[in-house]
C-alpha positions in Angstrom: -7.2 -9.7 13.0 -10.2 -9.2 10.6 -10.8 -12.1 8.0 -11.3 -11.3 4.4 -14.7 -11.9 3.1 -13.0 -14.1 0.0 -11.3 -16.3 2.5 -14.8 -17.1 4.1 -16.3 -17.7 0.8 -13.8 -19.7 -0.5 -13.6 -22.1 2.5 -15.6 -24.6 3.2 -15.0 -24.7 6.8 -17.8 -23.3 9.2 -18.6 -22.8 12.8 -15.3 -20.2 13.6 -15.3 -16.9 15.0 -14.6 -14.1 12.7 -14.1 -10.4 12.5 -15.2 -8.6 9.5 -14.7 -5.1 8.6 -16.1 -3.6 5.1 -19.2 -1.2 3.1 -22.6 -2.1 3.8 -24.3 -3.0 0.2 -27.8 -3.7 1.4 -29.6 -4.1 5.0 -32.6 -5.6 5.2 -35.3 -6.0 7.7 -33.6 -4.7 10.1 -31.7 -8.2 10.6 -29.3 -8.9 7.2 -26.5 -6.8 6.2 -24.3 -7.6 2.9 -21.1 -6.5 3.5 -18.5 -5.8 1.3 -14.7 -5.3 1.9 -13.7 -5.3 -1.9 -11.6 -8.6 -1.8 -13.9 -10.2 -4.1 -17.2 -9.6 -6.1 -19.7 -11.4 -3.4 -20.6 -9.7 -0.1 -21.3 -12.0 3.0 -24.7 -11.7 4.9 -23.7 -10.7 8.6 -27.3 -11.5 10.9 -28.6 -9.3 13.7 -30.4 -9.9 16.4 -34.1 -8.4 16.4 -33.4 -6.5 19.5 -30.4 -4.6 18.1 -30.2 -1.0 19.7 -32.4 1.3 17.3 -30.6 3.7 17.1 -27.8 1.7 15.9 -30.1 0.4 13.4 -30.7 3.6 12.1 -26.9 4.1 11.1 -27.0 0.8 8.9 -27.5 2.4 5.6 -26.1 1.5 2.4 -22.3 2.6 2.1 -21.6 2.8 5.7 -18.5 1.2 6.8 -19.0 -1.7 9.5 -17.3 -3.9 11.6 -19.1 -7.2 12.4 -17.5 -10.0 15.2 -19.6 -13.2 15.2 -19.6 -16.8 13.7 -19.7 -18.5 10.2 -22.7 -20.7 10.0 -24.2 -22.4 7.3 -26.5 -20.1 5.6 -30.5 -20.8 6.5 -31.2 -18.9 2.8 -30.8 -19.0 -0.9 -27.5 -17.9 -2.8 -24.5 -17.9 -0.1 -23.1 -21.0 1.8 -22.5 -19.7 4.9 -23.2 -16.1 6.4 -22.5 -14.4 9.6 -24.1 -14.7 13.3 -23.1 -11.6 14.5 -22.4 -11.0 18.3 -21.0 -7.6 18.0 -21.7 -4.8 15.3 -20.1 -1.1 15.3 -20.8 1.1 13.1 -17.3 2.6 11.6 -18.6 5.5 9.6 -22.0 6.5 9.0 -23.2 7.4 5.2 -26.1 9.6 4.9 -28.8 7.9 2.5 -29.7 11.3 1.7 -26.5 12.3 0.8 -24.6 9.6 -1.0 -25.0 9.2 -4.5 -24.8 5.0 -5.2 -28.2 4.5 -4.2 -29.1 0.6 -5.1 -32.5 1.9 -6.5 -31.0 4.3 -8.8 -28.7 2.1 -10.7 -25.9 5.2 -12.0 -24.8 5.2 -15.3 -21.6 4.8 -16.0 -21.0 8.5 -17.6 -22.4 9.8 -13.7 -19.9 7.3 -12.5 -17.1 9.0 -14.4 -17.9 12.3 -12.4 -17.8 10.3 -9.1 -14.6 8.4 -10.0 -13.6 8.9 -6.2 -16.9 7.0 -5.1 -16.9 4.2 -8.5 -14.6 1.5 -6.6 -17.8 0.7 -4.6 -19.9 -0.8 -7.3 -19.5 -4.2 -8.4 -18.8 -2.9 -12.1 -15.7 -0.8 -10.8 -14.5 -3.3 -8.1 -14.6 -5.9 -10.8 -12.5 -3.7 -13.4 -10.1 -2.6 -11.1 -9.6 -6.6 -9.5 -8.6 -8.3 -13.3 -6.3 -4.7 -14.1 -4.5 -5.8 -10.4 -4.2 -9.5 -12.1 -3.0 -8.1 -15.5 -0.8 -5.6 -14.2 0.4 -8.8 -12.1 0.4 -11.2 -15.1 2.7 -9.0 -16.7 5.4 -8.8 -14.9 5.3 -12.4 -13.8 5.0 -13.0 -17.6 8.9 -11.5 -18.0 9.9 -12.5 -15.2 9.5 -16.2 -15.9 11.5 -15.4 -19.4 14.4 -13.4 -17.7 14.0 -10.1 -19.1 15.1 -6.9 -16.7 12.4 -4.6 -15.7 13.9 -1.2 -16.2 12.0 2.0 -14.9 12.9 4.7 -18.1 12.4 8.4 -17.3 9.2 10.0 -17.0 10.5 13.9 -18.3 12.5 13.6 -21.6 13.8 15.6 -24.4 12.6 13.2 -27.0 10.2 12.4 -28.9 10.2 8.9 -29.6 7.1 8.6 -32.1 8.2 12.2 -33.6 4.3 13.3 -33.6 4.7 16.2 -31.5 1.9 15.8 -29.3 4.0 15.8 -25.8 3.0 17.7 -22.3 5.7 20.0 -21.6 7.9 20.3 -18.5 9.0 23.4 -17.1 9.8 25.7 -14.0 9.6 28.6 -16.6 7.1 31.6 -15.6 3.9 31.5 -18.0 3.2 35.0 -18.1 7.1 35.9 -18.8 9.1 33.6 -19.7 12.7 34.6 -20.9 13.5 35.0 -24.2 16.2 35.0 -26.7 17.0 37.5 -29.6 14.3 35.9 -31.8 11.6 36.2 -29.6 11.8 32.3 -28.6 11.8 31.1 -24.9 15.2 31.0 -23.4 15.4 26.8 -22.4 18.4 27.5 -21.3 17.1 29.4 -18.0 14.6 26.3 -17.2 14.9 23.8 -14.7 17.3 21.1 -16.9 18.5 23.8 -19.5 17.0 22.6 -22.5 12.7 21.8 -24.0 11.4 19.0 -21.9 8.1 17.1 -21.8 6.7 14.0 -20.4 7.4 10.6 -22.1 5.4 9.5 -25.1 7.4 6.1 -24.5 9.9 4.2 -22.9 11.1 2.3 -26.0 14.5 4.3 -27.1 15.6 4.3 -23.6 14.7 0.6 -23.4 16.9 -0.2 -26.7 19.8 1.3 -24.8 19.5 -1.0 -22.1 18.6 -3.7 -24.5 21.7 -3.5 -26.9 23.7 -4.9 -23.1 21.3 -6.7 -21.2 19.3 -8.7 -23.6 16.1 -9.3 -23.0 14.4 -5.7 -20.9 11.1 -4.5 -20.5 9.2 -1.1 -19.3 5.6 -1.0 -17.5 4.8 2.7 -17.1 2.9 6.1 -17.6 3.1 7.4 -20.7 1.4 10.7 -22.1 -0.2 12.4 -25.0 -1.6 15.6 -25.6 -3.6 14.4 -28.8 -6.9 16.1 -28.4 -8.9 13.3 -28.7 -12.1 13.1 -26.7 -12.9 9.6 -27.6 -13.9 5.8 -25.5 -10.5 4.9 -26.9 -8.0 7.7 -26.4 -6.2 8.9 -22.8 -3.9 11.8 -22.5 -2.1 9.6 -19.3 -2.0 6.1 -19.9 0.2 3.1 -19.0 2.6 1.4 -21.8 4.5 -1.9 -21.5 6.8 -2.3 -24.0 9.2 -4.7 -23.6 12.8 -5.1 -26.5 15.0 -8.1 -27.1 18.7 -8.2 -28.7 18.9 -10.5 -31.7 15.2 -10.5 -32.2 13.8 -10.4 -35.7 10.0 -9.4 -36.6 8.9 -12.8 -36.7 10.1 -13.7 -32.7 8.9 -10.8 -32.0 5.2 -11.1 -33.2 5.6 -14.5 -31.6 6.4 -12.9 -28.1 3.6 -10.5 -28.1 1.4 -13.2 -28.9 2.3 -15.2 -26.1 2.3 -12.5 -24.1 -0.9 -11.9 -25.0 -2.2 -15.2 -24.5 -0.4 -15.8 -20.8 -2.3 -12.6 -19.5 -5.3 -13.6 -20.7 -5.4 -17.3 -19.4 -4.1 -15.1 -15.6 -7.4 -13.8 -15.8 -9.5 -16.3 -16.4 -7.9 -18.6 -14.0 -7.9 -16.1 -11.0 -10.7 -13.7 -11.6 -13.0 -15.9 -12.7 -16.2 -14.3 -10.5 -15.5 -10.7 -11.8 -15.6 -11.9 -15.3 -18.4 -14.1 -15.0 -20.0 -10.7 -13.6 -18.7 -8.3 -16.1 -19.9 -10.9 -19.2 -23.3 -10.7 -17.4 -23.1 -7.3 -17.6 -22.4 -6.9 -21.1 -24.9 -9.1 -22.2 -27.2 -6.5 -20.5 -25.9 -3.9 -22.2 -25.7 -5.2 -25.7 -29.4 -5.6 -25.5 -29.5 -2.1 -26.1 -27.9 -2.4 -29.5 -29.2 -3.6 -33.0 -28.7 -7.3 -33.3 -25.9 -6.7 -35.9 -24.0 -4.7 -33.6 -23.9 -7.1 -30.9 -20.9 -9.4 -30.1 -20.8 -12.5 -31.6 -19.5 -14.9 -28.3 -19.9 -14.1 -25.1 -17.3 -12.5 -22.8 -15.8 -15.1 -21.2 -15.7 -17.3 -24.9 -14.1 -14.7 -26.4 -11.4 -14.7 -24.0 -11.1 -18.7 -24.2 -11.0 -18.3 -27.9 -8.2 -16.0 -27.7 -6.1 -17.8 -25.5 -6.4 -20.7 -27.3 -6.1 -20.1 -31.0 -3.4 -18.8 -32.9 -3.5 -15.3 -34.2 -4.0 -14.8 -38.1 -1.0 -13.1 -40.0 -1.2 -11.3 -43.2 0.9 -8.4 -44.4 -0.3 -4.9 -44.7 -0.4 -5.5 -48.4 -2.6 -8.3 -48.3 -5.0 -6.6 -45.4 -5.8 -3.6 -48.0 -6.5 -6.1 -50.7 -8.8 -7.9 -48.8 -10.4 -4.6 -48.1 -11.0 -3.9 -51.4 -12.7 -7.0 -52.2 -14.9 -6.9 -49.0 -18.9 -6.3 -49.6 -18.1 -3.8 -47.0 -16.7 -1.9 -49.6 -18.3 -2.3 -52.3 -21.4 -1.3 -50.6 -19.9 1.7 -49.1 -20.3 0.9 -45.7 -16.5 2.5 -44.8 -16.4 6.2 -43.9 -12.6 6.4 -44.5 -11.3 5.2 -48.1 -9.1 2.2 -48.5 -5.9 1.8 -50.8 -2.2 1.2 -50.2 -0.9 3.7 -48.6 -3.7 4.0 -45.9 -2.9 4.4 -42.4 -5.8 1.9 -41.0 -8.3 3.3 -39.2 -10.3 1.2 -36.8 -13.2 0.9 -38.9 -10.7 -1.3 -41.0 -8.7 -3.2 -38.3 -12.3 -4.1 -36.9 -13.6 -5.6 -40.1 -10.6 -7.5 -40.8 -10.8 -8.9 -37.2 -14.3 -9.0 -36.3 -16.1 -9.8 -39.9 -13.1 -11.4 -41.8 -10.9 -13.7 -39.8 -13.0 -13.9 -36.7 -10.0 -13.7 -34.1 -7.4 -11.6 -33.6 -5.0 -10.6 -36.3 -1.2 -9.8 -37.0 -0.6 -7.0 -39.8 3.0 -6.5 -41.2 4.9 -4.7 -43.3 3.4 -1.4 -43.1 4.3 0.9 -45.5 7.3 3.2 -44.6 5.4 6.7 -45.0 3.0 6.0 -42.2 5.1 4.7 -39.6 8.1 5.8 -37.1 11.6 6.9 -38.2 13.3 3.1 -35.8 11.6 1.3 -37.9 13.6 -1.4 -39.9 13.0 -0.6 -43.7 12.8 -3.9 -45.6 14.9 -4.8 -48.5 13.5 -5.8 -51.5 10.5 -4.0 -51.6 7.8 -3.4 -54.7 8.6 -0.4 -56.9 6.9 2.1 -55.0 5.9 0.5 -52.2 8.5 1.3 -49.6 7.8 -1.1 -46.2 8.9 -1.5 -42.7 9.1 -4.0 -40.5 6.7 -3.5 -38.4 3.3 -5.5 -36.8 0.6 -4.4 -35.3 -1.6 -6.8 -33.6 -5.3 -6.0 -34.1 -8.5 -7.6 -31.6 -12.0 -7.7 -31.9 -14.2 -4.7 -30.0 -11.2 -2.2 -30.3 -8.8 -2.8 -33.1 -4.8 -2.4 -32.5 -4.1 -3.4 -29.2 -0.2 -3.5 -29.9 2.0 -2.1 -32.1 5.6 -3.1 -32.4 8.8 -3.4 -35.0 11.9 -5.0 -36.0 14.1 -1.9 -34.6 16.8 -0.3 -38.0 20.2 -1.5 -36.5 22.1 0.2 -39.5 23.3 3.6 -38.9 23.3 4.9 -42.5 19.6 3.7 -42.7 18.7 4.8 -39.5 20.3 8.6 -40.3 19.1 8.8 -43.6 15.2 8.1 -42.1 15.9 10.7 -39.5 16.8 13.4 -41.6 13.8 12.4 -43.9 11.5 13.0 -40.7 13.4 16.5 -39.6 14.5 14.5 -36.5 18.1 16.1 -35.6 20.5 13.6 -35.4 23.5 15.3 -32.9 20.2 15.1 -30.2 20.0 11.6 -30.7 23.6 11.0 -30.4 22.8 8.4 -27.5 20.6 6.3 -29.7 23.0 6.3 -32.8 25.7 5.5 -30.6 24.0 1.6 -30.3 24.1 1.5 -33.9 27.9 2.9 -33.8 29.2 0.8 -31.1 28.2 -3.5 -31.4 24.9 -3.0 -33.8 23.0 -6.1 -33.5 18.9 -6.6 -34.9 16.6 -5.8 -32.5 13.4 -5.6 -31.8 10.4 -5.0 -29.6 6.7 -3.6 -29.0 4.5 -1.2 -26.9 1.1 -2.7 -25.8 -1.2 -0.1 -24.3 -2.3 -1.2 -20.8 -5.4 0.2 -20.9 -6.4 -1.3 -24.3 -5.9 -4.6 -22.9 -7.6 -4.3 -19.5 -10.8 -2.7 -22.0 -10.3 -5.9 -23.9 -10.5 -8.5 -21.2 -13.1 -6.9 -19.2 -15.5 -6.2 -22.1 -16.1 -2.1 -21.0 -16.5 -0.1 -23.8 -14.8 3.4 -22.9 -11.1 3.4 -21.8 -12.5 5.6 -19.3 -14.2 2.9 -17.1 -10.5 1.0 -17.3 -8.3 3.6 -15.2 -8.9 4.4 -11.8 -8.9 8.5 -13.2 -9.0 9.3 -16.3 -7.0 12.6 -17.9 -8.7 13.7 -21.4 -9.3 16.6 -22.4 -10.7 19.4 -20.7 -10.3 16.9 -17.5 -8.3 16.8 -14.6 -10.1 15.7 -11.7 -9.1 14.1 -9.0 
């Protein structure tokens, strides 16, 4: 049985016989190996004898995978407790120094990392990253759990479009190059695979009100796609969505749900990945240096998690967000490159003042106005002349603006209808989603927080591409 290099660390007992198996990080002097087997951000120092065979020695380079039996002893140096008297080494699997791109002396950016994302796990960046998204993903679901919602897996091929934008991968067994056709020179869905258009899911939400509307309380945790072409740090084409919907809900229990849920992953995170974020917050600090001092973040990693946790979030309406846009001496010094006035959809330029040089903490925008926003929305009554609104709520956070984005859901089927035909969405395709409306109607509501958003957020990277293990944008498919 080999032991974990965490449980060694974390243990204060010593003088025990061990077997370790992991990637060589460094080997020095011929004598001191730091290995790592990924279960934690620290490697332990494993000791050779002098006399080792040389040609053994030889096959001890950096990223070579080892197996070490010896004995935890207290350390003789500085910065680790205990290391490794080792009795027996083997070498697993040899990596050629000359070969193998994560050299320690060329520290790889983190755009050359992106074209090795099959190699990227081994740094301590990547291992961290991909640790505290294990301990979200796992936050998450314990987060529901505890509350009694269902976990329903909703389907990854669809003939919907849940956000009505359009921008969906399609699915077919349809030849390319010939596809059949009807009388108007359109393809033929009737000859595909499930008879009709198909695509991949934009969202699990509709399917997730249907289970709602009997079960309560539900929530979804999967893949969702796009084909926006968006080749930016903050848009994928595959992504994760968790998007969770509650019977009897109103807007206001449901902005206090994703807050708390919010909060709860969070506080996971700090509690049980402490090291990786003390080393990613290390990390950033050593990155901002590169920036102007105005661009640079105004706590530290880690505080701007504590602050999050522990504070509650600022709520304003949409109304009131574009007013105090107006009034900004952002503004009126011209400093936005998109305008601002009611009617806007927000774009992060705006979300990130508001947050980041207004309020100072994460912020809750409602009441969006009806043009901008999708066709479940409730509509609210009583409304300005001319200023049509939804109930909806977008929660915005510093360094990356809306991180969720969420709605009271329109339980009344003459509303609902009427929106859909406003929006060219045909109603006798959505027969299964009126039919909740039709058959015991009840408010609802709910929200979709993207994953990958929130692991960016907590682990302080700036490109959503350093946040999945491979990334799909355009143009790229690797892996």
């Amino acid at each position: 049985m080999r032991t974990k290099i965490k449980e060694i660390l974390t243990s204060d007992q010593v003088n025990y016989s061990v077997i370790v198996k992991g990637w060589v990080r460094s080997f020095r002097n011929n004598q001191f190996i730091a290995i790592n087997d990924g279960s934690c951000m620290d490697s332990v120092q494993a000791v050779i004898d002098l006399d080792t065979d040389e040609q053994l020695i030889r096959k001890i380079g950096n990223g070579a995978a080892v197996s070490v039996e010896g004995t935890v002893i207290p350390s003789q140096g500085k910065g680790q407790k205990v290391e490794i008297k080792v009795t027996k080494l083997e070498v697993l699997g040899e990596c050629p120094g000359d070969e193998y791109p994560l050299q320690l002396k060329n520290r790889p950016s983190l755009e050359f990392l992106r074209e090795k994302a099959h190699l990227r796990f081994r740094t301590n960046t990547f291992g961290a990253v991909f640790r505290v998204r294990h301990s979200l993903a796992f936050a998450i679901h314990e987060f529901f759990q505890k509350r009694g919602f269902v976990y329903m897996h909703t389907p990854i091929i669809t003939a919907s479009d849940a956000e009505g934008a359009g921008e969906m991968f399609r699915v077919s067994t349809l030849p390319f190059d010939n596809p059949p056709r009807n009388e108007d020179g359109s393809v033929n869905f009737e000859e595909d695979f499930f008879g009709k258009s198909t695509n991949l899911t934009v969202s699990g939400q509709l399917e997730a009100e249907l289970a709602a509307m009997a079960l309560g309380e539900v929530y979804t945790f999967g893949p969702t796609f796009r084909a926006e072409n968006s080749n930016t740090a903050r848009h994928l084409a595959e992504f994760w969505m968790v998007e969770p919907e509650v019977a009897f809900n109103t807007l206001k229990e449901n902005m206090d749900l994703a807050e708390d849920f919010i909060k709860y992953v969070i506080r996971f995170a700090l509690e049980h990945n402490r090291a990786d974020l003390e080393f990613l917050a290390t990390r950033l600090i050593d990155e901002e240096k590169q920036k102007p001092q105005q661009e640079r973040s105004e706590m530290g990693l880690i505080e701007k998690l504590e602050f999050v946790a522990n504070n509650d979030f600022e709520r304003i309406t949409y109304t009131e967000a574009i007013s105090i846009l107006l009034q900004s001496p952002h503004y009126k010094k011209k400093k936005f490159e998109y305008e601002v006035s009611w009617g806007i959809d927000m774009q992060s330029e705006h979300e990130r003042y508001l947050v980041e040089k207004h309020f100072k903490k994460p912020v809750i925008v409602t009441n969006y106005p009806k043009s901008i926003k999708a066709f479940y929305m409730r509509q609210d009554d009583n409304c300005e002349a001319g200023k049509e609104t939804v109930a909806a709520m977008d929660i915005l956070a510093p360094g990356i603006g809306e991180i969720v984005g969420g709605s009271q859901r329109e339980e009344r089927l003459d509303k609902l209808e009427q929106r859909m035909k406003e929006m060219h969405i045909p109603t006798e395709e959505m027969y299964w989603y009126l039919d909740t409306r039709r058959f015991g109607t009840a408010p609802h509501a709910g929200f979709g927080l993207g994953f990958e958003r929130l692991v960016l957020f907590v682990t302080g990277m700036t490109n959503i591409r350093d946040v999945i293990p491979f990334p799909r944008t355009p143009k790229n498919a690797e892996f």
